[in-house]
DRENLUM-69012 format. One record per residue (C-alpha): x, y, z; chain; residue in one letter; residue number from 1. Coordinates in Angstrom, 2 decimals. Each point is the difference from the previous one (the first is absolute). Example, Ala and Ser with C-alpha at 12.3 -4.5 7.8 and 13.67 -1.06 7.14 Angstrom:
2
R       u       v       w lumgu zakol vopa
R   12.30   -4.50    7.80     A     A    1
R    1.37    3.44   -0.66     A     S    2
This chain:
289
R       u       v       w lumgu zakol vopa
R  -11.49    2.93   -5.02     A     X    1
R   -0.99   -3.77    0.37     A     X    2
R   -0.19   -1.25    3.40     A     X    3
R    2.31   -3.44   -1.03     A     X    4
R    3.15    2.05   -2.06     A     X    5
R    2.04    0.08    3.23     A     X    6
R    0.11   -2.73    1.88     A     X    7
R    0.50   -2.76   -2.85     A     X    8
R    2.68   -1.21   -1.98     A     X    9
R   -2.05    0.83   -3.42     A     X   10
R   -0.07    3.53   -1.29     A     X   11
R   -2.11    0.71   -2.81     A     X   12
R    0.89    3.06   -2.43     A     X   13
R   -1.88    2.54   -0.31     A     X   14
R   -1.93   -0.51   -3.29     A     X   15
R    0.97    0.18   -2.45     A     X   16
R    3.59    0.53    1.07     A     X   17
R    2.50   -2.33    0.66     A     X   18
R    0.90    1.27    3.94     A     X   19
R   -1.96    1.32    2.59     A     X   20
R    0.02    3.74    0.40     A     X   21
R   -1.51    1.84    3.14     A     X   22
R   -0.37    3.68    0.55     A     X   23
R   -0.28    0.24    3.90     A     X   24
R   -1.44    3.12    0.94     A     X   25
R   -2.18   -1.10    3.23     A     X   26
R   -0.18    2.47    2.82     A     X   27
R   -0.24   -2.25    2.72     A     X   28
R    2.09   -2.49    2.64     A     X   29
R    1.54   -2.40   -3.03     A     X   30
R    1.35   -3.44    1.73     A     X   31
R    0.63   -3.23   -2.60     A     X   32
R    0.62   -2.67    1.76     A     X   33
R    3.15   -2.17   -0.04     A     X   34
R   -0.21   -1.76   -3.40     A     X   35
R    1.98   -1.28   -3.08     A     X   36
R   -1.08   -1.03   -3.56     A     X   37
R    1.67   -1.49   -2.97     A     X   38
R    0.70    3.05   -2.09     A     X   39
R    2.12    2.58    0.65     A     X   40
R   -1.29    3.61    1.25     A     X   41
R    1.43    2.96   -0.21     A     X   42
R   -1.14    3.34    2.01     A     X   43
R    0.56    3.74   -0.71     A     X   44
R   -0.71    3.01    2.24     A     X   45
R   -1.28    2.69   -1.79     A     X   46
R   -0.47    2.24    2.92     A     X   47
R    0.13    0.41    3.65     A     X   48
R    1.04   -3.33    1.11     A     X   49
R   -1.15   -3.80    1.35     A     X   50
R    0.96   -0.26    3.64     A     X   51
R    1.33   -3.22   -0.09     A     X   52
R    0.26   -2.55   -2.44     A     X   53
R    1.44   -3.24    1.31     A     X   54
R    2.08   -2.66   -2.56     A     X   55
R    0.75   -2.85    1.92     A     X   56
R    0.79    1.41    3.04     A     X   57
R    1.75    3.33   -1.34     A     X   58
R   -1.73    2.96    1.04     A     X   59
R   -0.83    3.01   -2.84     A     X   60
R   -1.33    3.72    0.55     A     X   61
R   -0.29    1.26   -3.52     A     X   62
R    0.04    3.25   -1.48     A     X   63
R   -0.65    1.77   -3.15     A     X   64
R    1.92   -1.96   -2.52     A     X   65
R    0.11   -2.90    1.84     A     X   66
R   -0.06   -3.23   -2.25     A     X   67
R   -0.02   -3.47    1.95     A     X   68
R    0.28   -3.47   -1.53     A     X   69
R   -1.42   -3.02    1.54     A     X   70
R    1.03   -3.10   -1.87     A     X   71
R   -1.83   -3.22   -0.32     A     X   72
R   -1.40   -1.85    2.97     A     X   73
R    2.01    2.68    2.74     A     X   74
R   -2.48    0.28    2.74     A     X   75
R   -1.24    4.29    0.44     A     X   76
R   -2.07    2.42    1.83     A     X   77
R   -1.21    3.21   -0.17     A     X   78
R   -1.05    2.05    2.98     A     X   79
R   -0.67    4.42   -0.56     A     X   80
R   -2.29    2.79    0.78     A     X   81
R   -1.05    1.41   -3.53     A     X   82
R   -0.38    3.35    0.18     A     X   83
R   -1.28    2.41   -2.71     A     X   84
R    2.66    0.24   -2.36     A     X   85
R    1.45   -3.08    0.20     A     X   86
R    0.25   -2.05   -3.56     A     X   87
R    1.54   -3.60   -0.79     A     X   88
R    0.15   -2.09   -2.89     A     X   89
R    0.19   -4.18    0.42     A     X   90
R    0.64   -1.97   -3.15     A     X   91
R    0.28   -4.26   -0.14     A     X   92
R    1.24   -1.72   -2.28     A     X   93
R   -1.38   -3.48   -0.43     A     X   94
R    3.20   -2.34    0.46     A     X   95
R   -0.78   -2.19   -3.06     A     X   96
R   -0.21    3.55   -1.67     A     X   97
R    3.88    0.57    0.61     A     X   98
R    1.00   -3.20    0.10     A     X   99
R   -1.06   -0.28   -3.95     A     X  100
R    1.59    3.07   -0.54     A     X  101
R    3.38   -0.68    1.98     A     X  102
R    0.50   -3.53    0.89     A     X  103
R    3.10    1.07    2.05     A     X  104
R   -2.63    1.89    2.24     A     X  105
R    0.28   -3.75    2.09     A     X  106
R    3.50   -0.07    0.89     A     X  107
R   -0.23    4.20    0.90     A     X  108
R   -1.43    2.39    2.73     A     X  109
R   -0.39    3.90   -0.80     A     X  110
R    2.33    2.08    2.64     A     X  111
R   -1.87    3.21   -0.19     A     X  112
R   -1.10    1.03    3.33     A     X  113
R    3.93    1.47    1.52     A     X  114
R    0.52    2.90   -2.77     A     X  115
R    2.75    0.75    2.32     A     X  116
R    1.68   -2.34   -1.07     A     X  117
R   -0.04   -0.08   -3.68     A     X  118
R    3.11    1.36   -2.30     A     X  119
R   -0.06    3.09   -2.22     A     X  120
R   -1.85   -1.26   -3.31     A     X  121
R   -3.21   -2.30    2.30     A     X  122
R   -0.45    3.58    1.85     A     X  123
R   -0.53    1.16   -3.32     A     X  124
R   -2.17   -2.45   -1.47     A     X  125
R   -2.32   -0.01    3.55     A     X  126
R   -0.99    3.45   -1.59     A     X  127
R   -0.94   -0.91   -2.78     A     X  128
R   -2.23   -2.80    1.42     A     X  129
R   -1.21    2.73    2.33     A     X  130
R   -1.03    1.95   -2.66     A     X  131
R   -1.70   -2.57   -2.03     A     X  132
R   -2.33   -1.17    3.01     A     X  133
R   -0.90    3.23    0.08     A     X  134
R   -1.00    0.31   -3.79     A     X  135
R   -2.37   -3.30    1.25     A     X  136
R   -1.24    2.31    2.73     A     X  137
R   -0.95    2.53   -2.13     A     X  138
R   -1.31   -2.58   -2.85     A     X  139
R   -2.30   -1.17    2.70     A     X  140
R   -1.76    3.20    1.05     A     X  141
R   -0.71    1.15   -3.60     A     X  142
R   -1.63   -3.18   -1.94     A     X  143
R   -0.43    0.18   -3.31     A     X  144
R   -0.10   -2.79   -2.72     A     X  145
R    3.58    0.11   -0.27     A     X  146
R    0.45   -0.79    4.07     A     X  147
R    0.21   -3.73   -0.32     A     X  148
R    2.71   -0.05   -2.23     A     X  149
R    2.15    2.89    1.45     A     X  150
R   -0.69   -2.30    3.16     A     X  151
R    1.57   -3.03   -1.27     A     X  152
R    2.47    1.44   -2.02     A     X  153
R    1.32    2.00    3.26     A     X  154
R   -0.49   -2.78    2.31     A     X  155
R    2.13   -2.58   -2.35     A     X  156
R    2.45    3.22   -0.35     A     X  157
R    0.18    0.31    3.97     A     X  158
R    0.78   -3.90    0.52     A     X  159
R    2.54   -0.34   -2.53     A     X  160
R    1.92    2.73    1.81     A     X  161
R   -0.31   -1.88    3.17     A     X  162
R    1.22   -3.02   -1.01     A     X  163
R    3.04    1.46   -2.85     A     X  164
R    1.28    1.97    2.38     A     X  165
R   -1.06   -1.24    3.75     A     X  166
R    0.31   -3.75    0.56     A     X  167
R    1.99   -2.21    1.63     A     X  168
R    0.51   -4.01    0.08     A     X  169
R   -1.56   -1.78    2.87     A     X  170
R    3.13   -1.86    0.24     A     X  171
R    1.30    3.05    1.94     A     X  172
R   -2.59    0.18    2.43     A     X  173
R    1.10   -2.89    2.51     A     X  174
R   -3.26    2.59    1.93     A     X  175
R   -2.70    1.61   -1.90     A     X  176
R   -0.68    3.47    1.99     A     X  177
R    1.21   -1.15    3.23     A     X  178
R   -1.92   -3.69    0.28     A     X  179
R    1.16   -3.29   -1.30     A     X  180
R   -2.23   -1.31   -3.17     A     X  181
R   -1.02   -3.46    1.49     A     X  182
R   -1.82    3.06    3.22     A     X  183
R   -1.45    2.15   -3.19     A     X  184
R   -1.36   -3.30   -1.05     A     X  185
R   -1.38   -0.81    4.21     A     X  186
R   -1.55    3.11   -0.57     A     X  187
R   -1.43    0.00   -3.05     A     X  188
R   -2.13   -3.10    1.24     A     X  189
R   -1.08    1.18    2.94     A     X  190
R   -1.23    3.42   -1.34     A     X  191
R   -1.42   -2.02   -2.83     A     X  192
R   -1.86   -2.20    2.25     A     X  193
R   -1.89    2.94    2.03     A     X  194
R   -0.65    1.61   -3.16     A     X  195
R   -1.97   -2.83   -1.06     A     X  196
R   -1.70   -0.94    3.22     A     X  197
R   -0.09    3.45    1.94     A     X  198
R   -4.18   -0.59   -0.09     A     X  199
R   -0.24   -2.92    1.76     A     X  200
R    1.34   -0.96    3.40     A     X  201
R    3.81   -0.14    0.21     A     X  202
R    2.03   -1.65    2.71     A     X  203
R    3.93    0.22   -0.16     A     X  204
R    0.02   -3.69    0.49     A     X  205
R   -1.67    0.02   -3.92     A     X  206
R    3.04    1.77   -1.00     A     X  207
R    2.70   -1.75    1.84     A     X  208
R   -1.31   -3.06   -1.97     A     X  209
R    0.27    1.81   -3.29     A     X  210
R    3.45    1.17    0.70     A     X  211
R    1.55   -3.01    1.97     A     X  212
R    0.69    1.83    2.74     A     X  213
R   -1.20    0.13    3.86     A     X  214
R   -2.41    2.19    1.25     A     X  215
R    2.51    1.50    1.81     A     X  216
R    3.04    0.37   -2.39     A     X  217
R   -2.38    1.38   -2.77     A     X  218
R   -1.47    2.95    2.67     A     X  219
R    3.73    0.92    0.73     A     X  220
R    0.91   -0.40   -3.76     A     X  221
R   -2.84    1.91   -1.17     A     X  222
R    0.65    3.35    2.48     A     X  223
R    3.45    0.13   -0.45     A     X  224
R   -0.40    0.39   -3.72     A     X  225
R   -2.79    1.82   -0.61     A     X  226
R   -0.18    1.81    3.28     A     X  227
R   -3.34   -0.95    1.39     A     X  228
R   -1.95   -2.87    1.22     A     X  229
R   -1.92   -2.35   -2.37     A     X  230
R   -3.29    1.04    1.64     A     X  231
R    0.53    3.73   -0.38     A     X  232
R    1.07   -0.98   -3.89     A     X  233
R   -3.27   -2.12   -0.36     A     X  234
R   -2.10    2.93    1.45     A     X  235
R    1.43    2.65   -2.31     A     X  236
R   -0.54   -1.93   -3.28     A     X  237
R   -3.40   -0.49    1.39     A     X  238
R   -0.23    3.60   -0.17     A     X  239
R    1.70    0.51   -3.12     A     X  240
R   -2.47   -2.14   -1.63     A     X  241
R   -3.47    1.33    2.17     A     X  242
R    1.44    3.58   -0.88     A     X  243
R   -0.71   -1.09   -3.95     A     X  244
R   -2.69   -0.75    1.16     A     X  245
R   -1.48    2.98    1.73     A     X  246
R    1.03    2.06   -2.98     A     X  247
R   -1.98   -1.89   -2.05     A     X  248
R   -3.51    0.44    1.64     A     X  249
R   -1.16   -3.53   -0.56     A     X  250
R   -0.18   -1.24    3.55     A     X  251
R   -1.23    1.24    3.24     A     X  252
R    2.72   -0.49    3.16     A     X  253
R   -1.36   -2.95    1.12     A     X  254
R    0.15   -1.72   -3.42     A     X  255
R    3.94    2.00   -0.35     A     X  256
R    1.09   -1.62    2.95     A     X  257
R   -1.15   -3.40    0.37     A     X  258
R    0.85   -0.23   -4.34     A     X  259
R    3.95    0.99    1.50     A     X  260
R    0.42   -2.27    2.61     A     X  261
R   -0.73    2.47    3.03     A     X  262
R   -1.78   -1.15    2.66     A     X  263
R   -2.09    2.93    0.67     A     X  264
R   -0.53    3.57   -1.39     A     X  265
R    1.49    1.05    3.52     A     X  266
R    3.20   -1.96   -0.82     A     X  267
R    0.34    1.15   -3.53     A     X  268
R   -0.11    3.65    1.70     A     X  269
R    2.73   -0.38    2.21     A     X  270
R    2.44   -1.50   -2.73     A     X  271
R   -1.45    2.99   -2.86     A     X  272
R    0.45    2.63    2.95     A     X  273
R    3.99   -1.18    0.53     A     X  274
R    0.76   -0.31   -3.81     A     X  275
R   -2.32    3.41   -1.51     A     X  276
R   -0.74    1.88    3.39     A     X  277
R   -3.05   -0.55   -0.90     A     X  278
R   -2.64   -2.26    0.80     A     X  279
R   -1.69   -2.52   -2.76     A     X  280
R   -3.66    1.60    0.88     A     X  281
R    1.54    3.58   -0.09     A     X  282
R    0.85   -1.05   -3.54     A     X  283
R   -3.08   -1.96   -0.68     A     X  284
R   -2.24    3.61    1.01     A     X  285
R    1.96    1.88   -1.91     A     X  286
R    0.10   -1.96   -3.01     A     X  287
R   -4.24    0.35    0.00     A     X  288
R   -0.28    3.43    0.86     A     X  289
């Protein structure tokens, strides 16, 4: 997958589709860092399960059958141990996308990650998205000329479900999953802000600027709500980003870390060992061998 489709607002669809549809199948540590983008993403286990999957502070273990929702610009995560059978699907859809199709998309959020809590005939329809994420599961391991369009045709098919049958007005939400919208929005710019700078030097002073906030308020604001430090977040996009990297095979370590912001091969080790207990040059070696 491209390095940038995570940590930025923009997500481009996967040609020549209108969303963008992932088959996750890796076998290895998976970790996303806290992010957000524009569109709206929507993620289904297909099997064994994603050990935690964090919406704005709300903590997920999925299983089989799992579908989450993250709406537009809500801050998420993604920390699990892939093992062998484990299968996921991740569709977004491009905000303009559903906003041209459903206006009303603006004033709503979709409620679809507490099935406990929906009535008789939503239980109902949550199968029958279930089962047509699946049919784009199966669509995408047996391509064929026809793929594209049974793509689009059951992605459209899975998002009008979501929002006929699933949605809420915002007006009802005095707290959108637990943190007040004008924090979602604190958030969004501070994550945004190491996303774009995570390369070069950062000191929390640069961000305290960006957010109007003191040094001190916006270390305190920033661990309470997205449970650790802003230097532990900095070093683990770092590594998001240098992991890209080291799957790609273009760079050597040196090059990987000083092109992520790490000060030294040695320090990029220590943060890859705590996030994929593994080191960076374990990964490197066994990338070229």
């Amino acid at each position: 997958m491209a390095e940038d489709q995570y940590l930025h607002e923009i997500v481009t669809p996967t040609e020549p589709l209108s969303a963008w549809i992932y088959l996750h199948h890796e076998k290895e540590v998976t970790y996303i860092a806290p992010h957000w983008h524009q569109g709206i993403e929507l993620s289904f286990t297909i099997a064994g399960s994603i050990d935690d999957f964090v919406i704005n502070e709300h903590h997920y273990r999925t299983q089989s059958g799992t579908i989450l929702v993250v709406n537009s610009q809500v801050v998420h995560s993604v920390r699990s141990v892939l093992k062998v059978a484990d299968e996921a699907i991740s569709i977004i859809y491009p905000y303009d996308y559903v906003n041209r199709l459903y206006p009303e998309i603006q004033n709503e959020v979709i409620d679809l990650n507490q099935p406990a809590k929906f009535n008789r005939f939503q239980k109902e329809i949550y199968i029958e998205v279930q089962t047509t994420l699946f049919k784009i599961y199966k669509s995408l391991q047996s391509q064929n000329k026809f793929s594209n369009l049974k793509l689009e045709t059951l992605a459209d098919q899975t998002l009008q479900l979501l929002l006929e049958y699933f949605t809420k007005p915002k007006t009802e939400y005095d707290i959108i999953y637990g943190t007040k919208e004008f924090e979602v929005a604190r958030i969004q710019a501070i994550t945004k802000y190491i996303s774009e700078h995570y390369a070069n030097k950062i000191k929390l002073v640069d961000i305290a600027t960006q957010v109007n906030l003191s040094k001190e308020y916006l270390a305190k604001f920033f661990k309470n709500h997205m449970e650790l430090t802003i230097g532990s977040y900095i070093n683990n996009v770092r590594a998001q980003k240098a992991y890209y990297d080291l799957l790609g095979g273009k760079y050597n370590l040196t090059e990987i870390a000083v092109k992520n912001g790490f000060s030294s091969i040695r320090a990029m080790n220590k943060v890859f060992q705590s996030i994929y207990g593994k080191t960076a040059s374990n990964i490197y070696r066994n990338q070229k061998s």
